[in-house]
C-alpha positions as CSV (number, residue, x, y, z in Angstrom):
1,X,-89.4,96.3,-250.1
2,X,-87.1,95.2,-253.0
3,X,-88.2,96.2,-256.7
4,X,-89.4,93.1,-258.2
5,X,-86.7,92.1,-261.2
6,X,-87.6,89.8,-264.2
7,X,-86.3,86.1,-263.8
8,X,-85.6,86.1,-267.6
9,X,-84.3,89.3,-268.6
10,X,-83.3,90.3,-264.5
11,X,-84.6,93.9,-265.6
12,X,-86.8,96.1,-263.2
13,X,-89.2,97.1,-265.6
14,X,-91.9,95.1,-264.5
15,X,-95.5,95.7,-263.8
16,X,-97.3,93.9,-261.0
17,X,-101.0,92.7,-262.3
18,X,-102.6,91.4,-259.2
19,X,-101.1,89.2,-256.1
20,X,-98.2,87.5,-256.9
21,X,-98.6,87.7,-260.6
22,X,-96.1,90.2,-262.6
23,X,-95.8,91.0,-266.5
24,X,-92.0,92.1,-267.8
25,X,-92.6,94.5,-270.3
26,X,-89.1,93.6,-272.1
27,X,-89.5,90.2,-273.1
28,X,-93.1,90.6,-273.5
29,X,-92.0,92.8,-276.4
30,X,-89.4,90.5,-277.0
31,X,-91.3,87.3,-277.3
32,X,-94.5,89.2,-279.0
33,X,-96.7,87.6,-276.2
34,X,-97.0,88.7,-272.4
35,X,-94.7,87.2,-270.3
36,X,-96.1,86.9,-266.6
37,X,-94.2,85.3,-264.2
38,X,-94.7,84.6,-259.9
39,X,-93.0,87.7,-258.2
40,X,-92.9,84.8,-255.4
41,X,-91.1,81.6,-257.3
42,X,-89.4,83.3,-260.2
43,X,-91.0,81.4,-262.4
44,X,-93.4,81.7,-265.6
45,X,-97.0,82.2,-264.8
46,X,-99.0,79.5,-265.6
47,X,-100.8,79.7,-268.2
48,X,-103.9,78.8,-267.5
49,X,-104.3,80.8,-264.1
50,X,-106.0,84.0,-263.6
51,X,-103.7,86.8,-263.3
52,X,-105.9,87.2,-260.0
53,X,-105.7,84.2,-258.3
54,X,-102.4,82.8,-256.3
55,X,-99.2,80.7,-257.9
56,X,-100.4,77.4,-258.6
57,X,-97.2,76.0,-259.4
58,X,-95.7,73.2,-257.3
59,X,-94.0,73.9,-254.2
60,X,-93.9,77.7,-255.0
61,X,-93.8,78.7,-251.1
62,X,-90.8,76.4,-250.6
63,X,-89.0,77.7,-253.7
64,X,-89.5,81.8,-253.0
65,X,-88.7,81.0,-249.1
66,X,-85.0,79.4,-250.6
67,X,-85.0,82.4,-253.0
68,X,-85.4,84.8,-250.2
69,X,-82.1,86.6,-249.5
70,X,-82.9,87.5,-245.5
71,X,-80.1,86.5,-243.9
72,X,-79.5,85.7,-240.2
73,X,-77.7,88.3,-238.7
74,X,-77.5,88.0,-234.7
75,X,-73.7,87.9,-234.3
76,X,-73.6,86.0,-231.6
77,X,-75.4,83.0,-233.7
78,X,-73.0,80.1,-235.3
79,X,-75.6,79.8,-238.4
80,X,-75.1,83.8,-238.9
81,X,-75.1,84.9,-242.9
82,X,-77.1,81.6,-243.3
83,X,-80.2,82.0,-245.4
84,X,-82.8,82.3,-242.6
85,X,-85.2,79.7,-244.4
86,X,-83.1,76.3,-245.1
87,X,-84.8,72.9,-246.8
88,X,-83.9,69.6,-245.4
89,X,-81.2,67.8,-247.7
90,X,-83.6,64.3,-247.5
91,X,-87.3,65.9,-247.0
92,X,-87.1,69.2,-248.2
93,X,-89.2,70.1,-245.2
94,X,-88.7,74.1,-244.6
95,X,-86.7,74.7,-241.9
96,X,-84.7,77.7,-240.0
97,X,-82.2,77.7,-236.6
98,X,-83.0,79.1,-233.7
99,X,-79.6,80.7,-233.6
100,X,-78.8,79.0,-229.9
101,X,-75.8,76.1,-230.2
102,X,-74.3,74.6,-232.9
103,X,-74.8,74.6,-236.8
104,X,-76.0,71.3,-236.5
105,X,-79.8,70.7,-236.6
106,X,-82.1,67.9,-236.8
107,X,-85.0,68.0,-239.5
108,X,-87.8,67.2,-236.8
109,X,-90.0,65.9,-239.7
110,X,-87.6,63.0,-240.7
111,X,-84.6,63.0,-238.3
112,X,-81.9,63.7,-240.7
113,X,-78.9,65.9,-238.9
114,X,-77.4,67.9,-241.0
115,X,-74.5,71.4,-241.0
116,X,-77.1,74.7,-241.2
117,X,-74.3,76.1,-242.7
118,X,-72.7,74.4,-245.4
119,X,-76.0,71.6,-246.1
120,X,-73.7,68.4,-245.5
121,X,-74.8,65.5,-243.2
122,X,-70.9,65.1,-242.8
123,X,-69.0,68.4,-241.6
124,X,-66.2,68.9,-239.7
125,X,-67.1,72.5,-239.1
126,X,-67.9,71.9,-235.6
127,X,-64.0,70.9,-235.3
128,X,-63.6,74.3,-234.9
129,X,-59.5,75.4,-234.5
130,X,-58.6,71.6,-235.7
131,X,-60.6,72.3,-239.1
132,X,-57.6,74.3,-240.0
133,X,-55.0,71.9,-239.0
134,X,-56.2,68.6,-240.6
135,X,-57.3,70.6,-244.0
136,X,-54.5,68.9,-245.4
137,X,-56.5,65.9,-245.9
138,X,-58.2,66.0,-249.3
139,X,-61.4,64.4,-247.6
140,X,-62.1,67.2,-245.0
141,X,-63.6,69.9,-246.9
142,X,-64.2,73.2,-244.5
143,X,-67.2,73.8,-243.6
144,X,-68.5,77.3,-245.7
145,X,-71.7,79.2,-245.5
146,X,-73.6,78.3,-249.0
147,X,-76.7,79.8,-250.6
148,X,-79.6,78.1,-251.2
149,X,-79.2,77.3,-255.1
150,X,-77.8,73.7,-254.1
151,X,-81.2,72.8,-252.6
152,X,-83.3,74.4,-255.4
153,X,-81.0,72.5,-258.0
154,X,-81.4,69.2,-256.0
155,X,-84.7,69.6,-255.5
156,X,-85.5,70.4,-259.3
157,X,-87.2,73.8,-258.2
């Protein structure tokens, strides 16, 4: 298990209280109030929670499964170094490959088909070899593993 790190200050002097709620001792001191935030979501503790209870904050499973840095691994897999945990581009449903085929999946919740690997609904990743040789065109981007930050910034989480 990772040590938990502050989403403000990204320092690892933090204290768990209960569940998923944490206090960072440094900007606690900083602000002159405690500062508790979700080790799950990253985000400030709300307020008017107990320390003891869960995150109530919206859509806090879907944001610490994006944040999550577990990676898939099987070599043999054409989504490998994709996050394991991916959110549809149009319902933000949580999804993950099964590692058999191509990059391409289908959201089963609202049919969108979309690249595992780089997000897109248009990639020309699955080109394979020709990827490299029509690159020249300024409208064929290659397709590239990203990180989940482009969802959570789309998504406003």
């Amino acid at each position: 298990m990772s040590v938990p790190k502050c989403p403000s200050c990204h320092q690892s002097d933090v204290g768990v209280l209960d569940g998923q709620c944490a206090v960072c001792r440094p900007c606690s001191k900083l602000k002159r109030s405690v500062f508790q935030f979700c080790l799950a979501c990253q985000r400030e503790w709300p307020r008017n929670s107990s320390t003891t209870s869960s995150c109530t904050l919206p859509n806090c499973a879907l944001r610490a499964a994006l944040l999550s840095d577990t990676k898939i691994t099987d070599p043999h897999s054409s989504a490998r170094g994709c996050p394991y945990f991916r959110a549809c581009p149009v319902c933000k449903a949580l999804l993950t490959h099964t590692g058999k085929g191509c990059p391409r999946i289908i959201c089963p919740h609202c049919n969108t088909e979309f690249c595992f690997r780089c997000l897109r609904q248009q990639c020309f990743g699955s080109l394979g070899f020709l990827t490299h040789q029509l690159s020249f065109y300024e409208d064929i981007i290659p397709c590239r593993v990203v990180d989940n930050k482009q969802s959570l910034t789309v998504f406003g989480l």
